[in-house]
BALOBA-1460 file (C-alpha; in Angstrom, 3 decimals):
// residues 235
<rec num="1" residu="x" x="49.371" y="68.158" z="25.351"/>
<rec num="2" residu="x" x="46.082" y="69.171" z="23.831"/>
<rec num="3" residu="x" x="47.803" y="69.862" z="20.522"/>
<rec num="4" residu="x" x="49.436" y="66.136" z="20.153"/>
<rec num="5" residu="x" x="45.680" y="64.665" z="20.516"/>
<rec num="6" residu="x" x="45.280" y="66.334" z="17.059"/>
<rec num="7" residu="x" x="48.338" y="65.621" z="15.005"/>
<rec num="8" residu="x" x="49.873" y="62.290" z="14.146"/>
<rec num="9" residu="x" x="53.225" y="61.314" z="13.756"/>
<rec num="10" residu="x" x="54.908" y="61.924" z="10.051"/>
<rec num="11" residu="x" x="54.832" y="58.717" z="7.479"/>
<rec num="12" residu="x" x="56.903" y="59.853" z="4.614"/>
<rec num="13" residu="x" x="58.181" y="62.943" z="5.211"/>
<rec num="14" residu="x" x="54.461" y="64.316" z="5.198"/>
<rec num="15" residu="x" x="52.687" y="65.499" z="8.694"/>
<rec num="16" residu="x" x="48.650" y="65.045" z="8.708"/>
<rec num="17" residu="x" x="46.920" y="67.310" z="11.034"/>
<rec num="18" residu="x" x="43.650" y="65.162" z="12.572"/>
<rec num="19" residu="x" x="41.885" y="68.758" z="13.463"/>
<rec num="20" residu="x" x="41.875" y="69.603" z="9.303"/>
<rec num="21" residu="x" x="39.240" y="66.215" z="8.869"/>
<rec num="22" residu="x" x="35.668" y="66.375" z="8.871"/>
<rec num="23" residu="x" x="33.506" y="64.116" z="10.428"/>
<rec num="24" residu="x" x="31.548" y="63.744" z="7.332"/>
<rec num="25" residu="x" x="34.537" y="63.089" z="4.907"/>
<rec num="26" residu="x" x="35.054" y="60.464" z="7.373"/>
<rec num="27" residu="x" x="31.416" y="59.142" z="7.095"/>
<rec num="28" residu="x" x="32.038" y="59.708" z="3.294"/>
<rec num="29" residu="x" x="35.106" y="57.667" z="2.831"/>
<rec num="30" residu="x" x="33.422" y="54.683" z="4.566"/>
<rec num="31" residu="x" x="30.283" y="54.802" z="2.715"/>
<rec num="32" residu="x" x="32.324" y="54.597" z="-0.344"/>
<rec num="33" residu="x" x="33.265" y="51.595" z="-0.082"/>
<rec num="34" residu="x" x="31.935" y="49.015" z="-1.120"/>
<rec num="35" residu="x" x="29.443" y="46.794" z="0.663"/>
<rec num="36" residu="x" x="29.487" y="42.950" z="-0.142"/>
<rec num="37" residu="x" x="26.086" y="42.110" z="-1.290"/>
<rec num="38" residu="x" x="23.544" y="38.863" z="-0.151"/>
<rec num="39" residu="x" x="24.092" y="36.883" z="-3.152"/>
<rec num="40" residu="x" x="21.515" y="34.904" z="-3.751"/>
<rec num="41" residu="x" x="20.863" y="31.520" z="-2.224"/>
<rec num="42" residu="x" x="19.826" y="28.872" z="-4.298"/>
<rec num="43" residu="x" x="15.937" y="27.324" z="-4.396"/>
<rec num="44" residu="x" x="15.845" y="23.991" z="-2.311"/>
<rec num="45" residu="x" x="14.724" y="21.427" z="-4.457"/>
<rec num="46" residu="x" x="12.309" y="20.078" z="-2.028"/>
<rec num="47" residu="x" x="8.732" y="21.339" z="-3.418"/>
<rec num="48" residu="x" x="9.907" y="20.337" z="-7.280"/>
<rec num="49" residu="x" x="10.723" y="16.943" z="-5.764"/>
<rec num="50" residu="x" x="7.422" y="16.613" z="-4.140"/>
<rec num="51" residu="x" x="5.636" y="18.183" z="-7.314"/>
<rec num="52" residu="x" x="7.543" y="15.364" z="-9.092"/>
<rec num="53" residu="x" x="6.812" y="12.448" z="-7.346"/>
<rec num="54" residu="x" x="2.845" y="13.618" z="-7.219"/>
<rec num="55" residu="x" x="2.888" y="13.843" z="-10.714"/>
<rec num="56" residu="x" x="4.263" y="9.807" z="-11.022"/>
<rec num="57" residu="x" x="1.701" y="8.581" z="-8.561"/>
<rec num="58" residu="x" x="-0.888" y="10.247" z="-10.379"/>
<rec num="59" residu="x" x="0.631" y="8.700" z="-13.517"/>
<rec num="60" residu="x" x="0.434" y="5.096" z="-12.075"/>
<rec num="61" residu="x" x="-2.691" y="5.784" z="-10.774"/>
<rec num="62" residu="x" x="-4.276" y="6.686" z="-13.924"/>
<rec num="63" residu="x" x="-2.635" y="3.244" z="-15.623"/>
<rec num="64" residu="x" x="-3.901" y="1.404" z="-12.982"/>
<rec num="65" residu="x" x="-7.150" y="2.641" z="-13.741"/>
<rec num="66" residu="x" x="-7.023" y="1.347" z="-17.381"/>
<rec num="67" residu="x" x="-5.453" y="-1.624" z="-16.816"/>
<rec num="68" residu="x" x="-7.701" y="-2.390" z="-14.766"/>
<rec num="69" residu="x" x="-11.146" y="-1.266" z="-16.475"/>
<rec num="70" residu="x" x="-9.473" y="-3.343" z="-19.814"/>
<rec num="71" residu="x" x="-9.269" y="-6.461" z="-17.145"/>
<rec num="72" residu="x" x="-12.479" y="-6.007" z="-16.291"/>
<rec num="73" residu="x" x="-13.303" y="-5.899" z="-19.750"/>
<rec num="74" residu="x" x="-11.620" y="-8.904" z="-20.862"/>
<rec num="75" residu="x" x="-13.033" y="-11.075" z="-17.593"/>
<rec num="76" residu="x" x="-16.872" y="-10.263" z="-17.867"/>
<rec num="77" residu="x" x="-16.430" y="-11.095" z="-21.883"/>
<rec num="78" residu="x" x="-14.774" y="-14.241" z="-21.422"/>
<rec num="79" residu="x" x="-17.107" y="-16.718" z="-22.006"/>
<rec num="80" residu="x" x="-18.817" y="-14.963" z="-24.593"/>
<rec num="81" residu="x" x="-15.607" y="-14.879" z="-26.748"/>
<rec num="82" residu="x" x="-15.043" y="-18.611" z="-25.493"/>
<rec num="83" residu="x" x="-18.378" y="-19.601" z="-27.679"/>
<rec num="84" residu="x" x="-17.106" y="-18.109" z="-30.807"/>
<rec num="85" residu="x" x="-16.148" y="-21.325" z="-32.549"/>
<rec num="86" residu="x" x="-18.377" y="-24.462" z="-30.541"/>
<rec num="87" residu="x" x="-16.750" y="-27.773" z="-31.457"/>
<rec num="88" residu="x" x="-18.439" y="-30.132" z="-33.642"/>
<rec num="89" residu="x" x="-21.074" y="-32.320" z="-32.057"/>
<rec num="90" residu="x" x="-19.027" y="-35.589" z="-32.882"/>
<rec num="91" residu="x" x="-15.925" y="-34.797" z="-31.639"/>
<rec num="92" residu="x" x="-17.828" y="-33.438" z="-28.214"/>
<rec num="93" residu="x" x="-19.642" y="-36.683" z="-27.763"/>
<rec num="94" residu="x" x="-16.488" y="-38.727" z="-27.904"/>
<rec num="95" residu="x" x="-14.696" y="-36.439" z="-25.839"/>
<rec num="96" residu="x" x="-17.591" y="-36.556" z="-23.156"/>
<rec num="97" residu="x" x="-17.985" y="-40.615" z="-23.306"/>
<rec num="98" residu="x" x="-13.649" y="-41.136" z="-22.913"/>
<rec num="99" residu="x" x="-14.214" y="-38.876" z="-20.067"/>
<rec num="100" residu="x" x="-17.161" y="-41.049" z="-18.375"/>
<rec num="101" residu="x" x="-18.736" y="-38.190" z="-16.081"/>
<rec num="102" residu="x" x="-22.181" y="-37.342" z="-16.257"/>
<rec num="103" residu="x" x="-22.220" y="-33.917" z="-18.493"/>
<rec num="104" residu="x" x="-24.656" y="-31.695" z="-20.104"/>
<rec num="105" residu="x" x="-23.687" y="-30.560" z="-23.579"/>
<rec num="106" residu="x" x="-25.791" y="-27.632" z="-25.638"/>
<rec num="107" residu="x" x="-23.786" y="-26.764" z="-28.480"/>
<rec num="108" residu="x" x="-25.934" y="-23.287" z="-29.183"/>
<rec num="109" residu="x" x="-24.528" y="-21.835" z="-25.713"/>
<rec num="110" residu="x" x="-20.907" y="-23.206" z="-25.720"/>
<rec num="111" residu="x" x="-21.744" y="-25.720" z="-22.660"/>
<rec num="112" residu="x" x="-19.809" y="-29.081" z="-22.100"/>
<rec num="113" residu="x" x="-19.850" y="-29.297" z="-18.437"/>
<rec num="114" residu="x" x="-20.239" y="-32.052" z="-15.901"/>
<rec num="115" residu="x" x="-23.239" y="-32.142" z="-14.112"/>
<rec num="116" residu="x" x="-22.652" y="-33.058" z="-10.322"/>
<rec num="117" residu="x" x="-25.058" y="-34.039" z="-7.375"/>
<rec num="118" residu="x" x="-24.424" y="-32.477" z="-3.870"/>
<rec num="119" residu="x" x="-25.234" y="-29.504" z="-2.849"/>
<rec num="120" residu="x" x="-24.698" y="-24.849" z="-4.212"/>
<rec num="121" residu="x" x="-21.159" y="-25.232" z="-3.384"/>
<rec num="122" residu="x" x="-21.352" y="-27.523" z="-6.344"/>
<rec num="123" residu="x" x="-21.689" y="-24.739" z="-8.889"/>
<rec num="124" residu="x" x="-18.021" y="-23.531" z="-8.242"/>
<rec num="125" residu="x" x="-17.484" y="-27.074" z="-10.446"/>
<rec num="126" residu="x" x="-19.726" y="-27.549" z="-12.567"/>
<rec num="127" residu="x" x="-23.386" y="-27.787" z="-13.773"/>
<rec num="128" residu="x" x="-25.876" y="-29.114" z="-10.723"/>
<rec num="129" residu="x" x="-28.320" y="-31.333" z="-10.688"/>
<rec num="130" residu="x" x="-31.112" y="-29.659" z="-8.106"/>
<rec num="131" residu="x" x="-33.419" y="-31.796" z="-7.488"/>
<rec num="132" residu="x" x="-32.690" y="-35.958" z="-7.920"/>
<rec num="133" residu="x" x="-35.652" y="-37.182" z="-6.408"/>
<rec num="134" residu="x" x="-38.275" y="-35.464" z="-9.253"/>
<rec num="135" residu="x" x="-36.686" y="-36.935" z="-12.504"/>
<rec num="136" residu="x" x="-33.030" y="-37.639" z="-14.172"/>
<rec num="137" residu="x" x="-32.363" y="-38.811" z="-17.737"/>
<rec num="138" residu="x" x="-32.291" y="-42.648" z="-17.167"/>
<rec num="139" residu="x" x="-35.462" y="-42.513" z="-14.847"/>
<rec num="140" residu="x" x="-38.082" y="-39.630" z="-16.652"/>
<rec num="141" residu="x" x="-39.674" y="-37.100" z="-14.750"/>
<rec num="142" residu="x" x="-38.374" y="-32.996" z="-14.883"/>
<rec num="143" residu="x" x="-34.035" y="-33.460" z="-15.288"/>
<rec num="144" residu="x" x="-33.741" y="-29.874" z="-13.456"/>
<rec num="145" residu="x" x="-30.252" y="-28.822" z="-14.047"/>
<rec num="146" residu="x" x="-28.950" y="-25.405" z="-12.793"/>
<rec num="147" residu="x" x="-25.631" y="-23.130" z="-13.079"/>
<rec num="148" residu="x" x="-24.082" y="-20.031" z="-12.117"/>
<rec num="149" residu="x" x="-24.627" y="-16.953" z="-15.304"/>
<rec num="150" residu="x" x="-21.355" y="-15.230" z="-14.304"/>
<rec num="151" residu="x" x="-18.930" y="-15.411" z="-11.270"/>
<rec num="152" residu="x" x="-16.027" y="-13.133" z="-10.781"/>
<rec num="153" residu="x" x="-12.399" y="-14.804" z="-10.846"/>
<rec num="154" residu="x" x="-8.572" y="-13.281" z="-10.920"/>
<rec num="155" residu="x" x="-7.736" y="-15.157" z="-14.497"/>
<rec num="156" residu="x" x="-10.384" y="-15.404" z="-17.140"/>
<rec num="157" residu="x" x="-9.785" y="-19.249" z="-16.472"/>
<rec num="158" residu="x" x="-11.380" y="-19.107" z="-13.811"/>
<rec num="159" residu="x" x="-14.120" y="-16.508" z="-14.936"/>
<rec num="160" residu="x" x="-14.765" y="-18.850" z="-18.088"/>
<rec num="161" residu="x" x="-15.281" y="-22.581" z="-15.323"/>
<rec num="162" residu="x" x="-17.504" y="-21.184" z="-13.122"/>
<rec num="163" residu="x" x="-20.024" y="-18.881" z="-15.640"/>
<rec num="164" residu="x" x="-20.826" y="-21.921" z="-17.304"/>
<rec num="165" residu="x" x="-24.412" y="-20.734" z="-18.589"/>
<rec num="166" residu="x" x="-23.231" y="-17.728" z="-19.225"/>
<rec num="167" residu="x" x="-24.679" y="-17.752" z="-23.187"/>
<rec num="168" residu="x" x="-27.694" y="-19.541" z="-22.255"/>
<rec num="169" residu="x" x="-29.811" y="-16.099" z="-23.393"/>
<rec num="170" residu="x" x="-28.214" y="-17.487" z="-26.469"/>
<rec num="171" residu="x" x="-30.474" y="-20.596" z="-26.806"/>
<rec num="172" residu="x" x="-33.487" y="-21.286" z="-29.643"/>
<rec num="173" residu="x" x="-36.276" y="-22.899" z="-29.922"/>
<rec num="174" residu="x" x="-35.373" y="-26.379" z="-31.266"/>
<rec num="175" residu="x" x="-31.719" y="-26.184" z="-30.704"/>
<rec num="176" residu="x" x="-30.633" y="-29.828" z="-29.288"/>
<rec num="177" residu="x" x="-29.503" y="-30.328" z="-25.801"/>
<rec num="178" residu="x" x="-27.567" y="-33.631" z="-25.361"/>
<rec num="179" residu="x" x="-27.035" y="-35.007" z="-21.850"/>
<rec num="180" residu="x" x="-24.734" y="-38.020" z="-20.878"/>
<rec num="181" residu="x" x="-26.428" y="-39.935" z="-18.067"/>
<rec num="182" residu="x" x="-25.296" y="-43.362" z="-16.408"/>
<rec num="183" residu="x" x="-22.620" y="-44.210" z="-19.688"/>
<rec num="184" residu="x" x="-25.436" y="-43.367" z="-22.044"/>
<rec num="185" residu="x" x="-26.442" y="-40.607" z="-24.404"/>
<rec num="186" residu="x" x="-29.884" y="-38.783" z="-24.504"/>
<rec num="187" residu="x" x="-30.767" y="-35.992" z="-26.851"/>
<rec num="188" residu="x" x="-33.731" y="-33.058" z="-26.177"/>
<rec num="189" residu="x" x="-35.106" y="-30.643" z="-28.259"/>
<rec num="190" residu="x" x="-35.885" y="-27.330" z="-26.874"/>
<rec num="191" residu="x" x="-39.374" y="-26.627" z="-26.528"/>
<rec num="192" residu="x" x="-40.241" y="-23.365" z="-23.920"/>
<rec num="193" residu="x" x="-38.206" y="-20.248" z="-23.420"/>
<rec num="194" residu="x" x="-38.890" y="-18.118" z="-20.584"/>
<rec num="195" residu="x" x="-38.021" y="-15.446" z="-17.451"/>
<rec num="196" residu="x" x="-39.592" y="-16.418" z="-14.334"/>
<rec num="197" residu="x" x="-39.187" y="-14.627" z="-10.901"/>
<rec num="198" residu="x" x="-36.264" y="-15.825" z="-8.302"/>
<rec num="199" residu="x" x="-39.246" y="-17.600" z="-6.337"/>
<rec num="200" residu="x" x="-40.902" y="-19.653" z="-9.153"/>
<rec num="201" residu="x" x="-39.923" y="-22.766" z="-7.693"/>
<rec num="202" residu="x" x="-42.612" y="-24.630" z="-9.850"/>
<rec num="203" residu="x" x="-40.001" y="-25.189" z="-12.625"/>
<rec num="204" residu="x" x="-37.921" y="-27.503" z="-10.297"/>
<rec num="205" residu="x" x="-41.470" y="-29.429" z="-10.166"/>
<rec num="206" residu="x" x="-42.097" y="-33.160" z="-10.900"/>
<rec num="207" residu="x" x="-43.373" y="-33.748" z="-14.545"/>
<rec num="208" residu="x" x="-45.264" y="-36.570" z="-15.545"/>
<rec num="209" residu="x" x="-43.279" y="-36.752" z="-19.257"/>
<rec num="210" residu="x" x="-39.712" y="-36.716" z="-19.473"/>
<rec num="211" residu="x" x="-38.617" y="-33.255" z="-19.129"/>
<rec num="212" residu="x" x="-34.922" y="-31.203" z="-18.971"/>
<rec num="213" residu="x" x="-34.946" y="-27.982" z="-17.205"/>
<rec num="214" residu="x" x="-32.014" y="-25.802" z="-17.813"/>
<rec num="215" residu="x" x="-31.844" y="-22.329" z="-15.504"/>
<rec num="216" residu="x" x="-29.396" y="-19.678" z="-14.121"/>
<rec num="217" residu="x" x="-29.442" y="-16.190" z="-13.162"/>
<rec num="218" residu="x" x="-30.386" y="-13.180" z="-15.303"/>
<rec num="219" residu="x" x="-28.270" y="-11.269" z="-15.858"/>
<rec num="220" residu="x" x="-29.619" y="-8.549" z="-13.204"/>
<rec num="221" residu="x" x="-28.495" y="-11.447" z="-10.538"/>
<rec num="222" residu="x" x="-30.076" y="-14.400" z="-8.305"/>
<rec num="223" residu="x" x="-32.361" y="-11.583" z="-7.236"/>
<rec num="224" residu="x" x="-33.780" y="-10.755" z="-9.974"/>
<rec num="225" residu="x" x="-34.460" y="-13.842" z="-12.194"/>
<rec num="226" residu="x" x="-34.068" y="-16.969" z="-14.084"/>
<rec num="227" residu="x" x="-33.383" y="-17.297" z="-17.884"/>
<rec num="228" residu="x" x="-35.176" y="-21.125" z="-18.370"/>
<rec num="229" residu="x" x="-34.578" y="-23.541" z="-21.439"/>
<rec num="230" residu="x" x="-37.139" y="-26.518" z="-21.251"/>
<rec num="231" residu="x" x="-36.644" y="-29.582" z="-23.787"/>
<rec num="232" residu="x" x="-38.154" y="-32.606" z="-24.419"/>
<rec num="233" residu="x" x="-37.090" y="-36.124" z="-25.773"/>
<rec num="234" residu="x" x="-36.284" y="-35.796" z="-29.255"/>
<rec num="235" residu="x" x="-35.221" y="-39.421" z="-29.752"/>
């Protein structure tokens, strides 16, 4: 009984005898075959996609940048490139008389703008007149007219309506400032230049002769100072 735990039964004519193996051949034959191997799995794509996509938003970022800096750009020099080519005086004065609106025109500084009474929400329009009760064109006294030096906008339209003294820096001494008052025409010639502080309110003063006082903002801001243009009657 002991004997058939050791021998199998023949398979072609041949008898094997389990007592004649070795353990190790065993161990041997088993080791000898071969083993499949981890193939390798292939890299998610995830990181390169987010490396990717980092790389395009810094891409648009850095366009926005320019594009935006060139904006800029084109905005705050506007009305400067605006003033390149004024329009001759003639033509202007007809212009401003079909039109009918009280306007202030200074060729040197590339202004044709109406001048409007109310109240600082009136410089989003136009020119102001500040003070009516000390002097206007038709009546004498100081013709204080005032305007913004530069205000932002999203289209260089805008930028160019509302900086309407932005070239007023621009302005000589004798350079002729024409002002349409009350359906008639009256021409200055520019006598003073100056800076004053934001609180030299004396400019905006009553004058005994005829006087025009033109004014805006420096171009530090309303907090640091006024560029003034003073004329006289030239006619």
């Amino acid at each position: 009984m002991k004997n058939s735990q050791y021998k199998s039964a023949s398979q072609h004519g041949r008898s094997i005898d389990l007592r004649n193996y070795d353990a190790k051949q065993v161990q041997h034959t088993e080791s000898s075959v071969p083993q499949a191997k981890n193939s390798p799995q292939p890299q998610k794509p995830a990181k390169k996609k987010k490396n990717t996509l980092i790389t395009i938003l810094l891409i648009v970022f850095a366009f926005g940048l320019i594009a935006g800096g060139v904006y800029i750009f084109i905005l705050m020099h506007t009305p400067k490139i605006q003033k390149a080519s004024p329009q001759k005086v003639q033509s202007v004065l007809e212009e401003i008389k079909k039109s009918d609106k009280n306007t202030l025109f200074i060729a040197s500084a590339g202004v044709y703008t109406p001048v409007l009474e109310g109240g600082p929400e009136q410089l989003d329009n136009g020119l102001l007149h500040r003070v009516p009760k000390n002097g206007d064109p038709e009546a004498g006294g100081n013709f204080v007219v005032s305007g913004h030096s530069f205000v932002w906008g999203y289209t260089p339209k805008q930028v160019r309506e509302k900086s309407v003294f932005y070239n007023l820096s621009d302005v000589k001494m004798g350079d002729e400032i024409i002002a349409y008052w009350n359906k008639k025409f009256y021409h200055y010639k520019v006598t003073e230049l100056k800076t004053v502080k934001p609180n030299a309110i004396e400019i905006e003063n009553k004058t005994k002769d005829p006087t025009l006082t033109v004014y805006t903002c420096t171009p530090g801001g309303s907090a640091d100072g006024r560029v003034v243009v003073i004329a006289k009657p030239s006619i």
